[in-house]
Structures are given as structure tokens and as C-alpha cells.
TISELUM-109435 format. One record per residue (C-alpha): residue number from 1; residue in one letter; chain; x, y, z. Coordinates in steps of 0.001 Angstrom, whole numbers. Example, Ala and Ser with C-alpha at 12.3 -4.5 7.8 and 13.67 -1.06 7.14 Angstrom:
<recs>
> 1;A;A;12300;-4500;7800
> 2;S;A;13670;-1060;7140
</recs>
This chain:
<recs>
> 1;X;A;63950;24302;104314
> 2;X;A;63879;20382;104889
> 3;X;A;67887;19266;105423
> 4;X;A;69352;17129;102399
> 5;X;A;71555;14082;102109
> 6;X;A;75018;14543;101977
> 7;X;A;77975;12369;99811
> 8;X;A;80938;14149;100513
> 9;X;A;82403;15260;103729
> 10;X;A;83873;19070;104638
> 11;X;A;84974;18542;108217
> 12;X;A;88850;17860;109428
> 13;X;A;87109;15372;112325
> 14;X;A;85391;13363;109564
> 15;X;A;87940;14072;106960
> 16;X;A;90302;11993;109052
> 17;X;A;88515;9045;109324
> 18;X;A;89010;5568;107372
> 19;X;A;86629;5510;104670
> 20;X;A;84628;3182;105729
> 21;X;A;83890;4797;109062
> 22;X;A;83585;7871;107524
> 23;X;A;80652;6429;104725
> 24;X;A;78893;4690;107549
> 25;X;A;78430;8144;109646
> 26;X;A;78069;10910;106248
> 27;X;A;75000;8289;105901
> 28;X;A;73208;9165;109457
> 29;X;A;73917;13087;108686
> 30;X;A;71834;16058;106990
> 31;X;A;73584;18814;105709
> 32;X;A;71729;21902;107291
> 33;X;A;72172;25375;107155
> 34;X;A;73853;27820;109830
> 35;X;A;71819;30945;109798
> 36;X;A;73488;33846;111589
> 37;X;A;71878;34016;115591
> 38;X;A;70290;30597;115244
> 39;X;A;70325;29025;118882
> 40;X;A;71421;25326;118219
> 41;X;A;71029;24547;121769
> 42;X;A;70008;26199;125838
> 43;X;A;71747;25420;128740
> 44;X;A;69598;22261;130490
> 45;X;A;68405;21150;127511
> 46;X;A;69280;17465;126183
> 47;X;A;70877;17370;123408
> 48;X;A;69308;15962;120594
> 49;X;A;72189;16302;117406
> 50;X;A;75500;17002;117038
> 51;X;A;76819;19247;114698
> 52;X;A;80174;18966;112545
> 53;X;A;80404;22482;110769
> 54;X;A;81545;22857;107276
> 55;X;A;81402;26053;107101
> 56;X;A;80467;29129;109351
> 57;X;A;81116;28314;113036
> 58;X;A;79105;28287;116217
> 59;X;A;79957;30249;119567
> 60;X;A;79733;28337;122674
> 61;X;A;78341;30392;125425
> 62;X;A;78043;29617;129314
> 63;X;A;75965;31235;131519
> 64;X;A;77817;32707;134524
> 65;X;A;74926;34020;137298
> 66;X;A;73547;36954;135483
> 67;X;A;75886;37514;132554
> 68;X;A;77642;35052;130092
> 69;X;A;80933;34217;128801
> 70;X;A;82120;32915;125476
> 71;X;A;84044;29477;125978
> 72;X;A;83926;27915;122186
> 73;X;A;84245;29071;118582
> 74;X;A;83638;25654;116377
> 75;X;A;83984;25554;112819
> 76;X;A;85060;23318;110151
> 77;X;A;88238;21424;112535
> 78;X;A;85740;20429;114916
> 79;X;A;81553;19781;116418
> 80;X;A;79398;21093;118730
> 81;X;A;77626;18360;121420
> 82;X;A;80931;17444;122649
> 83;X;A;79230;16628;126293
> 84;X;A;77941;13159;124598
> 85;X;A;81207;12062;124077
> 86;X;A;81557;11833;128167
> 87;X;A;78026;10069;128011
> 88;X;A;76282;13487;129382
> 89;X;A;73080;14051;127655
> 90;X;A;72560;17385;128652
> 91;X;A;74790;20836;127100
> 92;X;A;75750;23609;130253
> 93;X;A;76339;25735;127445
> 94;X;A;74028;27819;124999
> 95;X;A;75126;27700;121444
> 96;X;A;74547;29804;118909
> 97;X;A;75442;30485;115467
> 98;X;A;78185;33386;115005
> 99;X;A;79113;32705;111236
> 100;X;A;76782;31662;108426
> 101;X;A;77440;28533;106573
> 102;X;A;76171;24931;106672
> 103;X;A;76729;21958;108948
> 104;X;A;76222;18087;109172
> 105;X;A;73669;17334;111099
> 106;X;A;73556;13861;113194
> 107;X;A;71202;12789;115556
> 108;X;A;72597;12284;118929
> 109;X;A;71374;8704;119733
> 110;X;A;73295;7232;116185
> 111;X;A;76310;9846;116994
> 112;X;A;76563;7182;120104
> 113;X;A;76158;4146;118570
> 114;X;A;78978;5020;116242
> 115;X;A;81299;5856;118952
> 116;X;A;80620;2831;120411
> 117;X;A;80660;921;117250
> 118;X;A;83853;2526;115190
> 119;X;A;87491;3232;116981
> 120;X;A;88276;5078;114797
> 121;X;A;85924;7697;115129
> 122;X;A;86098;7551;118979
> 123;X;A;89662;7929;118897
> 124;X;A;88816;11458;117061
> 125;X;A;86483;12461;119435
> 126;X;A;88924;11609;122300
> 127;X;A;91041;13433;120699
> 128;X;A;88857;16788;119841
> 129;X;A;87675;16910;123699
> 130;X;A;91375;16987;124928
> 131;X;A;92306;19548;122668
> 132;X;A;88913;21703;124139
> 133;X;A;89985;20814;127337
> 134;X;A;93454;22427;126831
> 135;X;A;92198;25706;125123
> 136;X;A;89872;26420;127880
> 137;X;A;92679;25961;130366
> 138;X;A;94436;28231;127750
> 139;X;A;91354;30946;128114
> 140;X;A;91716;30854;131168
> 141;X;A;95056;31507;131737
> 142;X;A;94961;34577;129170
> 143;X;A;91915;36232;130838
> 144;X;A;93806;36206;134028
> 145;X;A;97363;37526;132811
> 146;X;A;96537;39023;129174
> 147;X;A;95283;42660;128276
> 148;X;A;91788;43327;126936
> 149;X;A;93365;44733;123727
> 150;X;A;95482;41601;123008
> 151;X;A;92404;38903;123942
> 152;X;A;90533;41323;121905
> 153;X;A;93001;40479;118733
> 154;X;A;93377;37108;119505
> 155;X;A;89495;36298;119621
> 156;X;A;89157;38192;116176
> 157;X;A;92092;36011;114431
> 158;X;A;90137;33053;115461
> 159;X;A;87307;34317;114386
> 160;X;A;88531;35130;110776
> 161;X;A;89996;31817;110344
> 162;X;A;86426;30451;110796
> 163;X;A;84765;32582;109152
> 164;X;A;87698;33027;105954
> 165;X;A;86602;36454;105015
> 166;X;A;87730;39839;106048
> 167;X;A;84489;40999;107213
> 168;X;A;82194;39230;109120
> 169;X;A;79197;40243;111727
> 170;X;A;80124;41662;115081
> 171;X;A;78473;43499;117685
> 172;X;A;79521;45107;120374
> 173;X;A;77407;43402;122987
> 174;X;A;79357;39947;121890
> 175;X;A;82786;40986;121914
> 176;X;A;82095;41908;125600
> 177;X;A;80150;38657;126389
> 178;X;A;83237;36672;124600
> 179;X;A;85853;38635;126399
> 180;X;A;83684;38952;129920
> 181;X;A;84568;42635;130305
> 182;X;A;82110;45562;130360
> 183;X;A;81129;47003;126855
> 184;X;A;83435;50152;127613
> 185;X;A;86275;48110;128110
> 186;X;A;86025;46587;124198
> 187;X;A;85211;49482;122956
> 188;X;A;88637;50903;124410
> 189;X;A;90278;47469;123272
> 190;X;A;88444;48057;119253
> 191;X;A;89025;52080;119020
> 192;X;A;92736;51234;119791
> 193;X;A;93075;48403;116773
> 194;X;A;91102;51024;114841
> 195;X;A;93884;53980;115225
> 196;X;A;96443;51739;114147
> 197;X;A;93906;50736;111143
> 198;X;A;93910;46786;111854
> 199;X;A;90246;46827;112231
> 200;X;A;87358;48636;110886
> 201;X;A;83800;48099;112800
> 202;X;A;80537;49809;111563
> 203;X;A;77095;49041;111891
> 204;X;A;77243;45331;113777
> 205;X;A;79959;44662;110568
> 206;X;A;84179;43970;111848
> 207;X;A;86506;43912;109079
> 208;X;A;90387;43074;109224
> 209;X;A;92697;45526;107561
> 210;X;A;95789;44099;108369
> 211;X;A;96297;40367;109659
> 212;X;A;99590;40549;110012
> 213;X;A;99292;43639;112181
> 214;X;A;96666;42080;114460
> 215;X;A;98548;39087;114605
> 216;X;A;101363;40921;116524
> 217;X;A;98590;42345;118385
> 218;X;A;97646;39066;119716
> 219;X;A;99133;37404;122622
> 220;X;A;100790;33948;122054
> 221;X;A;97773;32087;122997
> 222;X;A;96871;32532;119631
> 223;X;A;99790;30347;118053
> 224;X;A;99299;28331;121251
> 225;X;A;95716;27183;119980
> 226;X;A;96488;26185;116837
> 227;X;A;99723;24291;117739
> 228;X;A;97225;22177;120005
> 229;X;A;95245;21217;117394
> 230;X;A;98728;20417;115300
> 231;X;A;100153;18130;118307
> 232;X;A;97026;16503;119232
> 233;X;A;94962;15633;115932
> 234;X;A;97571;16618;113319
> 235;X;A;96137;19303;111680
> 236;X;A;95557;23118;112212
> 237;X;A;92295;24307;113529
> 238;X;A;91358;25635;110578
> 239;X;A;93653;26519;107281
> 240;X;A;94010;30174;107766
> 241;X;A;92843;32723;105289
> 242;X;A;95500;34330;102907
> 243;X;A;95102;37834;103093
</recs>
């Protein structure tokens, strides 16, 4: 399906911008869709768009020797090709589409000319990469000092509030790869949130029974993320479903 123009904009980074900014960019971009498992992008490869989600999200995946660990979810508060921002042409990360939806589409050699050209959108960017920077010193705090179970119910809330839905696709396979533990280890971590009926998971589908539950689940780096996102660029990560 060929990508179509866009006139209105669905992403907190563009949303913030002055209008004019904001007009002169929404004109460079496609609105494409997100299928689920679409690769956007292989380790090594240059990067040739950015992508500012509007809806579904994309998982951001780095290849550790022979197994892989999940680093990113980006939806609608954010973009994917965040290594052109630090004038690196080239992604160390595979991403790939987690949650259906759409995206705007902007080719990476005008996504640079208008962070050279407009402050105001640079100053976003700036901003965006700092808060990345934090939540991966975050991640890696929790994998060191958190248990599977909680990471497990952390992961999921931020999942959810991408995806806004109570059921969305999961496998197995990719809980592991995001949490970097061996498959037995989430299924211990899911059975658990399944006894005490947070979670039901069946046939690559996870749905959330109770938020609020899993939410106490969770460790704090949960709250932690999207208070980064509230100090740093003024607004959540994402508005968080009502359930």
C-alpha cells in the first residue's frame, strides 16, 4: 500500500512543537502503517527514515553475542532512529514492530536538515534522547536488583499503555528476549500473575485482568519511567489506558 500525506499530527514529540515547525516537518512525512513483526530496521544497517508512531509501538532490540535483549518500546510519546540525532547514520539495534498501528514516516536526510534548521524541534529531540538515556540506565538497574516476576509486570504495563487495549500479541519467546532470562524463567514469572488472575496468555494472545493488581506487581521503575518523561519533556509517556 503506497504511504499517504498527512495534515494532522498524533505524536507528543511533534505535538509539542510551534506550529510552524511542526507544518514544515508533517510536510516531509508519510503516514505508514505498523504491521505486527515488520522489521523497520537490522543492526549495521544505515538508517534511511525515522519513525514518530501514532499508534502501535515498535520494540527496540540489541543483539548481545548469540541472543538478544529488548532495550526500547516506542509509541506515540516518542520515534525510532534516535542514533541520527548524535549524527550516527547507522542503528546497533534491530527494530521491529510489537503493536499494530500507523506511524509518520520521514526520510532521514530531511529529519537532519530540520534539526539543523528548527530549535525547536532539536530541543525535543535533545530532550527525547536524555530521557532514553535515563530509562536504559533505569533497565539496567532493575535487571540487576529486581525479580523476574516484577520486570515481568512492569514490561507488560508499558506495554498496555502503548498498545491501549487489554489484549494485545505476546509470545513467549519475546517476553524472554525482552526480559533476557531463559523461557522457563517467564513462564514461572506469567503462571504466577496468572494464579492471582492479573494476566491471561493463550495462543501468542496476553490480556490484563486487573491493572491495578499488576501495577502493585510492578517494581517502582515503572512510576520511575513515566515521571522521566513528566520532568524532562512535560508530559507522560503515553496517557494510560482506563481500565
Amino acid at each position: 500500500m503506497a504511504p499517504t500525506r498527512i495534515s494532522t499530527p498524533g505524536n507528543r514529540l511533534l505535538d509539542a512543537l510551534p506550529n510552524i515547525d511542526q507544518r514544515r516537518v508533517l510536510a516531509q512525512c508519510d503516514e505508514v502503517g505498523l504491521s505486527f513483526s515488520r522489521v523497520l530496521s537490522d543492526p549495521g544497517t544505515t538508517l534511511e527514515h525515522v519513525y514518530f508512531p501514532l499508534s502501535g509501538f515498535i520494540s527496540a532490540i540489541m543483539p548481545i553475542g548469540d541472543t538478544s535483549l529488548e532495550v526500547g518500546l516506542i509509541g506515540s510519546e516518542g520515534m525510532f532512529g534516535m542514533p541520527l540525532a548524535l549524527c550516527v547514520k547507522v542503528s546497533p539495534m534491530r527494530a521491529v514492530v510489537q503493536g499494530e498501528g500507523s506511524a509518520l514516516r520521514m526520510r532521514a536526510s530531511s529529519f537532519c536538515r530540520e534539526l539543523a534548521r528548527s530549535g525547536a524541534l532539536r530541543r525535543e529531540i535533545d530532550r527525547y534522547v536524555f530521557v532514553r538515556l535515563n530509562q536504559l540506565a533505569q533497565m539496567a538497574g532493575c535487571m540487576r536488583f529486581h525479580v523476574i516476576e516484577a520486570r515481568l509486570a512492569r514490561w507488560l504495563l508499558m506495554t498496555q499503555d502503548r498498545a491501549r487495549a487489554e489484549t494485545f500479541h505476546m509470545t513467549q519467546e519475546f517476553l524472554a528476549l525482552m526480559l533476557g532470562v531463559r523461557r522457563v524463567g517467564v513462564t514461572k514469572a506469567a503462571r504466577s500473575l496468572q494464579e492471582r488472575k492479573l494476566i491471561r496468555y493463550t495462543r501468542g494472545k496476553l490480556t490484563v485482568l486487573d491493572r491495578h493488581g499488576l501495577k502493585a506487581a510492578s517494581c517502582r521503575c515503572y512510576d520511575e519511567d513515566r515521571r522521566s518523561y513528566r520532568r524532562i519533556l512535560g508530559y507522560s509517556s503515553v496517557t494510560p489506558v482506563r481500565l
